[in-house]
N, C-alpha and C positions, 0 to 999 in steps of 0.2 A: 632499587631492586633490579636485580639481573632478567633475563628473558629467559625463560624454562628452554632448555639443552635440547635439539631435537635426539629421535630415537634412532636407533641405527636402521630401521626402514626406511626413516624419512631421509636420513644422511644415501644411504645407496641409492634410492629413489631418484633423486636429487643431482648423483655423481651419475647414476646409468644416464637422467637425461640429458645433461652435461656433457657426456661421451657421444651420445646418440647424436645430437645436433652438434657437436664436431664434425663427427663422421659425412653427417649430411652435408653440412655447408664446403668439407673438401669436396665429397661427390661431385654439387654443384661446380664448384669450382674446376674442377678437372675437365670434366663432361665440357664447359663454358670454352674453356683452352683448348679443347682439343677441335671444338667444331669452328670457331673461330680461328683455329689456322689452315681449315679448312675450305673457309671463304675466300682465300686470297692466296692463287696459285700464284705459282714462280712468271715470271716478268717473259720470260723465253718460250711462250709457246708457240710460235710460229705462225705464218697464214695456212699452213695444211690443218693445222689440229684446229684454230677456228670455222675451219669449214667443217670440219667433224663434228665440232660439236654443234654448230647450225643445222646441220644433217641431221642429227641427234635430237636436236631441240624442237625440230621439224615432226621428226617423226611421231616423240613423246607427245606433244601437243596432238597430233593426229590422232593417234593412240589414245587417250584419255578422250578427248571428242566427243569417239566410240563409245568407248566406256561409260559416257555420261551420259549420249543418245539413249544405248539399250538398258543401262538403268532405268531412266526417266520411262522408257515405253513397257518396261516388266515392272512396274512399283504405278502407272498407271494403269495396265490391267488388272490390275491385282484388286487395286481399289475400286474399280468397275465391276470387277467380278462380286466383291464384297458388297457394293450398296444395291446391285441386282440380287442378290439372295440366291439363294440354294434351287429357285426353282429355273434360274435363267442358266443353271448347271449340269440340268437333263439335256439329255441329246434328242434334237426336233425327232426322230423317228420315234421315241419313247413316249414323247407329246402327243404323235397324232394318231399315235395306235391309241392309246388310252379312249381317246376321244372316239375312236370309232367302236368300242367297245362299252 
């Protein structure tokens, strides 16, 4: 006996996925080429533009540092402020009026 004939949803189904993971695995592949000639500049950059990019590579690193410093110290107040509660959120003058009243 033969194997029942798929339907023609199954058949396009089947062709769309077919198409779709073509598509993708060029994507991949393009996207793959293009960054990898990317990686590996021409042979003649000279000792000026290595010092550039030193400079550069200098500063980025600095620059990120920063970034990573004032992160870490606003993402740990934050969670300071969070496991203090709503009341370590009043302002002391609001505090000590109450109290006197």
């Amino acid at each position: 006996m033969s194997a029942p004939r798929l339907t023609v949803r199954a058949r396009l189904t089947l062709l769309y996925t077919g198409l779709f993971a073509a598509c993708g695995a060029i994507v991949v592949a393009v996207t793959y080429a293009l960054v990898a000639s990317l990686q590996h500049p021409p042979a003649s950059t000279g000792d000026v533009c290595s010092q550039r990019v030193e400079n550069l590579r200098s500063k980025c690193k600095g620059t990120f540092l920063e970034a990573a410093a004032l992160g870490a110290r606003i993402q740990r107040e934050a969670t300071l402020t969070h496991l203090d509660g709503p009341r370590a959120q009043r302002p002391v003058a609001n505090t000590s009026q109450s109290k006197l009243t």
